[in-house]
C-alpha positions as CSV (number, residue, x, y, z in Angstrom):
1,X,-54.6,-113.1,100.9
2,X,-55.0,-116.5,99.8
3,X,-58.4,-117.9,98.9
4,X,-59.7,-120.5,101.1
5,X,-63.1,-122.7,101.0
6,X,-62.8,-123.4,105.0
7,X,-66.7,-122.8,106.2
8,X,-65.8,-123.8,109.4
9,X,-67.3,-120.2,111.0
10,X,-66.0,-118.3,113.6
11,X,-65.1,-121.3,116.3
12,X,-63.6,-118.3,119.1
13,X,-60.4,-118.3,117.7
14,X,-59.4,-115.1,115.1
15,X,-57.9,-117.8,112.5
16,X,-61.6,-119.3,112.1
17,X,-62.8,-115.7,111.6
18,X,-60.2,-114.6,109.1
19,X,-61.0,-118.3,107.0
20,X,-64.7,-117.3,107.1
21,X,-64.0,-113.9,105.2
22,X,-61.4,-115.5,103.0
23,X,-63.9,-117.8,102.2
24,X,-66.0,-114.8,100.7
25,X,-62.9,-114.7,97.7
26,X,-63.5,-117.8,96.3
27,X,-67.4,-118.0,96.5
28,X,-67.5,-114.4,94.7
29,X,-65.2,-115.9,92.0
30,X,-67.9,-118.6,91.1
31,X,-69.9,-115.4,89.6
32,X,-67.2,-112.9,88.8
33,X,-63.7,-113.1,87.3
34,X,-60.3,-111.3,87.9
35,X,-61.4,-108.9,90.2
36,X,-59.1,-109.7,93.4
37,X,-58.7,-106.6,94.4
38,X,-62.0,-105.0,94.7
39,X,-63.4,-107.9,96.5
40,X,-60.5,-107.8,99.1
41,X,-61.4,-103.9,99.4
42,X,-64.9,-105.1,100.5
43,X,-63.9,-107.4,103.0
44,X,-62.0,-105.0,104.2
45,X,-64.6,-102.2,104.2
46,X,-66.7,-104.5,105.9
47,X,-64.3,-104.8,108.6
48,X,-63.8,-101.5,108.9
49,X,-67.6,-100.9,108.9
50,X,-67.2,-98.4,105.7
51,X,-68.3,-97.6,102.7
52,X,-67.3,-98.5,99.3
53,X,-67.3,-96.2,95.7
54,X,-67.0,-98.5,92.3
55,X,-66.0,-97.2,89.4
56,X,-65.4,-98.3,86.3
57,X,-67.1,-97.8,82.8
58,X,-70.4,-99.7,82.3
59,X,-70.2,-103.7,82.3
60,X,-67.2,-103.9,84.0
61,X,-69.4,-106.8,86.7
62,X,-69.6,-103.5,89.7
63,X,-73.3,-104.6,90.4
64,X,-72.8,-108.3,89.5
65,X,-69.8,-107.8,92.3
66,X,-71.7,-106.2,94.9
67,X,-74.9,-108.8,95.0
68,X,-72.5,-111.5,94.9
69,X,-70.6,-110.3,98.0
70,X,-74.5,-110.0,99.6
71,X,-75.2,-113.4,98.7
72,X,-72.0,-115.0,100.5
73,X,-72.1,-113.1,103.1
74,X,-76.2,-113.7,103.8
75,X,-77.2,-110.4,104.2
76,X,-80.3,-108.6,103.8
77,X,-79.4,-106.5,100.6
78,X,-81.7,-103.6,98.4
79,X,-80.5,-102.0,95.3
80,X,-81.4,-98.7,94.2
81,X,-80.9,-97.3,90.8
82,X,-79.7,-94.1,90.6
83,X,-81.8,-91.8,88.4
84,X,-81.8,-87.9,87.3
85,X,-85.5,-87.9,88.7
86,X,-85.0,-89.5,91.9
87,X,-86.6,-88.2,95.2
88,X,-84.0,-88.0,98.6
89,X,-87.4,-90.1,99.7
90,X,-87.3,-92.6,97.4
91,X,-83.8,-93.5,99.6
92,X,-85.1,-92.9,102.6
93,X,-88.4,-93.3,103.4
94,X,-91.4,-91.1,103.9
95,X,-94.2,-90.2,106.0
96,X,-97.0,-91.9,104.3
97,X,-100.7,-91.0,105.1
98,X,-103.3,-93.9,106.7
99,X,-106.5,-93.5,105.4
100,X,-107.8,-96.0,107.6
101,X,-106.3,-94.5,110.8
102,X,-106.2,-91.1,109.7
103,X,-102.6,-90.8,111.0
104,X,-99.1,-90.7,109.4
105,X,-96.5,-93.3,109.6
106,X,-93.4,-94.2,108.3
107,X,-92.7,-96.2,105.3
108,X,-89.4,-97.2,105.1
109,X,-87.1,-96.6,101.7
110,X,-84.4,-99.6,100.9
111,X,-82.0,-97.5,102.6
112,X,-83.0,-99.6,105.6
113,X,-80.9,-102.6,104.9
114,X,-77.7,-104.2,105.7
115,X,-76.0,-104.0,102.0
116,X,-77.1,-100.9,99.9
117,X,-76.2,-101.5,96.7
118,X,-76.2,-97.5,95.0
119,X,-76.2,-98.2,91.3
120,X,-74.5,-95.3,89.4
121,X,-75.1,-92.9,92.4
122,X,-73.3,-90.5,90.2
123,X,-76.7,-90.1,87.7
124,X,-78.9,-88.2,90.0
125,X,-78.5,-84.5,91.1
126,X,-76.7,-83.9,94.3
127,X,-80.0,-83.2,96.6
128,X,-80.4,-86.7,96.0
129,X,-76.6,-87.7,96.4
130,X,-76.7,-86.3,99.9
131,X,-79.8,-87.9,100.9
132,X,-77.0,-91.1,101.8
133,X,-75.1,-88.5,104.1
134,X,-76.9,-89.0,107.4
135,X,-77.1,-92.9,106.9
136,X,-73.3,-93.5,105.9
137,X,-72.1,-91.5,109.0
138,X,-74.7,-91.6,111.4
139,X,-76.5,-94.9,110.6
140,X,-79.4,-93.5,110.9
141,X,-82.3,-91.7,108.6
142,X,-84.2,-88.8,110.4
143,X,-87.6,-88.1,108.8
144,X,-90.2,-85.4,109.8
145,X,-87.4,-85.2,113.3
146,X,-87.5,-88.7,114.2
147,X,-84.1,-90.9,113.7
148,X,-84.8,-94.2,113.2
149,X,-81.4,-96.6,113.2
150,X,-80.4,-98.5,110.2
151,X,-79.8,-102.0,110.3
152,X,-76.2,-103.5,111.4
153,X,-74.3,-104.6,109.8
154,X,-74.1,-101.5,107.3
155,X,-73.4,-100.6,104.2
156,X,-73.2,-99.0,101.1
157,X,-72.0,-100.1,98.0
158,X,-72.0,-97.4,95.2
159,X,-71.2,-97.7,92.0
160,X,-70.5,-94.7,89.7
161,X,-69.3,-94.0,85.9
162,X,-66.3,-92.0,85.3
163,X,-67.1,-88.6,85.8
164,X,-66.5,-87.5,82.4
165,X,-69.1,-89.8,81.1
166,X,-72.2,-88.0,79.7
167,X,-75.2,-87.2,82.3
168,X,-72.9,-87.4,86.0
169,X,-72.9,-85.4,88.7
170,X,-69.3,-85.5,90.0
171,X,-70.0,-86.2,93.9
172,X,-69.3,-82.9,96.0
173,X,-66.3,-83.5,98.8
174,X,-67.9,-84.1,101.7
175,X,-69.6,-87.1,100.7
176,X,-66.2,-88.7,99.1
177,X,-65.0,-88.2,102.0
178,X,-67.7,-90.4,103.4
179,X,-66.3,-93.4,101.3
180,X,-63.3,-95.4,103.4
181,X,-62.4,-97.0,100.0
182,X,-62.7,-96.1,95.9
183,X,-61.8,-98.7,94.3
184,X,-61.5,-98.5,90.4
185,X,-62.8,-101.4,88.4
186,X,-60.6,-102.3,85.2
187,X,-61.7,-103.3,81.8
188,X,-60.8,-107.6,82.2
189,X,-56.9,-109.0,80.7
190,X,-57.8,-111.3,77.0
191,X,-57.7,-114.2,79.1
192,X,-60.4,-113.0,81.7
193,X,-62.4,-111.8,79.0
194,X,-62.1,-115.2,77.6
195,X,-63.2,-117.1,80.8
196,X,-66.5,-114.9,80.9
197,X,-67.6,-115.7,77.8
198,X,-66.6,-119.3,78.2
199,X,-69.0,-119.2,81.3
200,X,-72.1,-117.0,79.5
201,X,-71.7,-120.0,76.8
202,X,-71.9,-122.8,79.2
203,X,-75.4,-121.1,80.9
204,X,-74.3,-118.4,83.4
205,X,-76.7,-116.6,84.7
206,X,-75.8,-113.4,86.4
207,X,-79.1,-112.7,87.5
208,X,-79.1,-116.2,89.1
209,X,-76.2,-116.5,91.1
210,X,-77.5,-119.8,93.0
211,X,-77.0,-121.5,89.4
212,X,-73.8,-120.5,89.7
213,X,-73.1,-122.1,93.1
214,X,-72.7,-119.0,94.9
215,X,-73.3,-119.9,98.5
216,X,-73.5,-118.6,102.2
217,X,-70.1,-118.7,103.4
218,X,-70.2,-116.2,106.0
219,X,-72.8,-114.4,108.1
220,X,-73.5,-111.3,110.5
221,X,-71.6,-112.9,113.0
222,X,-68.8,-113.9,112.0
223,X,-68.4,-110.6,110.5
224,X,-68.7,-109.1,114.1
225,X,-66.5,-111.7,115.7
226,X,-63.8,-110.5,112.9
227,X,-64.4,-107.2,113.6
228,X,-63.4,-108.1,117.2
229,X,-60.2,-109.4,116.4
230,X,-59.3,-106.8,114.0
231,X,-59.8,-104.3,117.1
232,X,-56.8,-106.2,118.6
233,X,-54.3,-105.9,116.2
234,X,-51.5,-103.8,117.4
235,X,-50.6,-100.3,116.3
236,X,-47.3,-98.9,117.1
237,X,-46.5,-95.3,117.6
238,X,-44.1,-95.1,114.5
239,X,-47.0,-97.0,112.0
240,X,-49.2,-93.8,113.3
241,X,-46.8,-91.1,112.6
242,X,-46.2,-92.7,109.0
243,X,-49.9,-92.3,108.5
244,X,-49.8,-88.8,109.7
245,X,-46.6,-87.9,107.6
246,X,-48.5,-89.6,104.5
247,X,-51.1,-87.5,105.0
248,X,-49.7,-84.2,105.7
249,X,-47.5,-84.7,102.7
250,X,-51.1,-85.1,100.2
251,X,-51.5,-81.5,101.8
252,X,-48.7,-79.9,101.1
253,X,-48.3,-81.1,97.1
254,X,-47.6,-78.7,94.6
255,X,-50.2,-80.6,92.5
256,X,-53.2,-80.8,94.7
257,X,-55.8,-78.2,96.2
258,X,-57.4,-80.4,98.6
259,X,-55.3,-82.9,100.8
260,X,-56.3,-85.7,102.8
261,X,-57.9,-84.6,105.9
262,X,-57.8,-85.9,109.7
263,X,-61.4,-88.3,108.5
264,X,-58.8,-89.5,105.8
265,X,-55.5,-90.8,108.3
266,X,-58.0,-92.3,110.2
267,X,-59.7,-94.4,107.4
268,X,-55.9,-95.3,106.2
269,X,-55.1,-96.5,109.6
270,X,-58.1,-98.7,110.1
271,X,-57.9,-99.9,106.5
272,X,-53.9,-100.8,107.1
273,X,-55.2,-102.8,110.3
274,X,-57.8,-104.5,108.5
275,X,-55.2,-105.5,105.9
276,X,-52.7,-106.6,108.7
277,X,-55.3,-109.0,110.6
278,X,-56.6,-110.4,106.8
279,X,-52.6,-111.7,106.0
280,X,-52.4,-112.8,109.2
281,X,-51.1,-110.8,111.5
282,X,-51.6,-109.3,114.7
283,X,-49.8,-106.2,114.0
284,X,-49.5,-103.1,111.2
285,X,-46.6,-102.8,109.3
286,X,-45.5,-100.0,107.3
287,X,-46.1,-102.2,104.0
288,X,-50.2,-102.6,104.9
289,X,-50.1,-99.2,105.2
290,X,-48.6,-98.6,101.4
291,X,-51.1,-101.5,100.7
292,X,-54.0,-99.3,101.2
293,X,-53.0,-95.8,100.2
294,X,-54.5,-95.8,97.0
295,X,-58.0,-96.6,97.6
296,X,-58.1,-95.3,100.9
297,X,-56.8,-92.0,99.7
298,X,-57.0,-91.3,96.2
299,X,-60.6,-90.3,96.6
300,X,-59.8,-87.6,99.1
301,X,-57.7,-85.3,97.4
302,X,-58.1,-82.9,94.4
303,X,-55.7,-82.0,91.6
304,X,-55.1,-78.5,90.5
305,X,-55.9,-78.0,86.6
306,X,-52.9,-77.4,85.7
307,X,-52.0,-80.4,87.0
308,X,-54.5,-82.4,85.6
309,X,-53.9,-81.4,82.2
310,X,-50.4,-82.2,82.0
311,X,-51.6,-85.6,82.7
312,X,-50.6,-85.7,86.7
313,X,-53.3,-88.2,88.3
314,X,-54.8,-88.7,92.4
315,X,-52.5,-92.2,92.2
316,X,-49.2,-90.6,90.7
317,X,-49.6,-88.0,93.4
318,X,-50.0,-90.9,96.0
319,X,-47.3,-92.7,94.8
320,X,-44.9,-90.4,94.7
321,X,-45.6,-89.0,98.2
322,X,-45.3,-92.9,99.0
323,X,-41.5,-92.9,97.4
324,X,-40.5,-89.9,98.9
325,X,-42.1,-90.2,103.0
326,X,-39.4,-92.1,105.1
327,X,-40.8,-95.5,106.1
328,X,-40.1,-96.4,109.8
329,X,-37.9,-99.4,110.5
């Protein structure tokens, strides 16, 4: 996917729609450097209305990432940092008491928002982990047995340490599963390394991104009129039994315990068409689908020990299941 500065907005047509969120590439760049790929896994979680898990080790740019995709985009966003003493409430909202009306009513957490940015989700206890569940499936929080809908567009952007960093709570299954994309965040080449501390010397500010000349590319609807054109994109029957056949192979792995379930092919089918309307075309081929294996699915799956320990990894699995699943023609 090239980068493109066109701001023309969605005009009708799906080309004006796709320049729009190609446009979000370059404006991120102004703020964060060599990080392609996990900004075209946004986009394309946006498109897919999903959710997206970061990881990398600490000052990698996950946050810096995540509130400059917000500000292209010009969404409402909250961030919430993760902590070992954090209340499921302090995500949600609560029932708060009125003194002067001597009733209760709803104060709402900064769940209730269009970009939730979940700094190192992975530091606070699982009760607090799953307080996200509801809102990332159902967009929706219930409190005291009142749902109350979340904003839309939706979603959250978490951002965890590797698990075997001191003081994380690995996330349990089923809300992994919840996450369309992980996308793992690299320590920068020399020469990206370079370039951020060339910019940090000439005044960046990454807690001022308007300094940086991050600007509203894109907005709420153009994201929906993309969304419409994404729905469009073809699928043929022998792109959906590679999915399936991709999937069923993750579960039958001498290496793995867990495979990818049904929730899994579906995300890797939506993703693939997301990827196929983003390089331009109106139908999936078997290469968007190898495109988006790894993020989509590498999450999803669990080794067996005695696989881990002789080194075997969720993306060597993947791989290999990738080399050895016949590819329609």
């Amino acid at each position: 996917m090239d980068p493109t500065t066109d701001n023309a907005g969605y005009g009708g047509e799906p080309g004006a729609a796709r320049s729009s969120l190609e446009a979000l590439r370059a404006e991120i760049a102004k703020a964060v450097v060599g990080q392609d790929p996990a900004v075209t896994g946004l986009v394309v979680a946006l498109l897919c209305r999903g959710h997206v898990l970061l990881e990398g080790v600490p000052g990698v740019a996950k946050t810096l990432l995540v509130r400059a995709l917000a500000s292209a985009l010009e969404l409402d966003t909250k961030r919430v940092q993760f902590t070992p003493d954090l209340m499921p409430s302090d995500v949600t909202g609560s029932l708060v008491y009125d003194t002067r009306t001597a009733e209760f009513s709803f104060q709402p957490g900064p769940v209730f928002t269009n970009l939730l940015l979940a700094d190192e989700i992975n530091r606070t206890p699982p009760k607090t982990q799953s307080s996200l569940l509801e809102a990332m499936e159902e967009r929706q929080v219930t409190v005291d047995g009142t749902p109350r809908p979340l904003p839309e567009p939706f979603l959250v952007a978490a951002t965890q340490n590797p698990v075997e960093y001191e003081g994380t709570y690995p996330l349990p299954e089923a809300q992994l599963d919840r996450f369309l994309l992980k996308l793992t965040i690299p320590l920068p080449s020399r020469q990206d390394e370079i370039n951020v501390l060339t910019r940090h010397a000439e005044g960046f500010n990454p807690r001022d991104l308007r300094s940086a000349g991050v600007r509203p590319v894109a907005n709420a609807a153009d994201l929906e009129a993309a969304r419409a054109s994404v729905a469009k994109t073809t699928v043929s029957p022998e792109i959906t039994a590679y999915v399936v056949d991709i999937c069923r192979a993750t579960r039958e792995s001498p290496s793995l315990t867990l495979g990818v379930s049904p929730r899994g092919a579906t995300a890797l089918l939506a993703t693939a068409r997301a990827w196929a309307w983003l390089t331009g075309r109106d139908y999936v081929i078997p290469d968007d689908v190898k495109a988006l294996a790894l993020p989509t699915l590498r999450h999803r799956v669990q080794l067996r020990p005695e696989a881990e320990m002789e080194g075997v990894t969720a993306d060597s699995v993947i791989n290999a299941i990738l080399t050895h699943v016949p590819v329609p023609r």
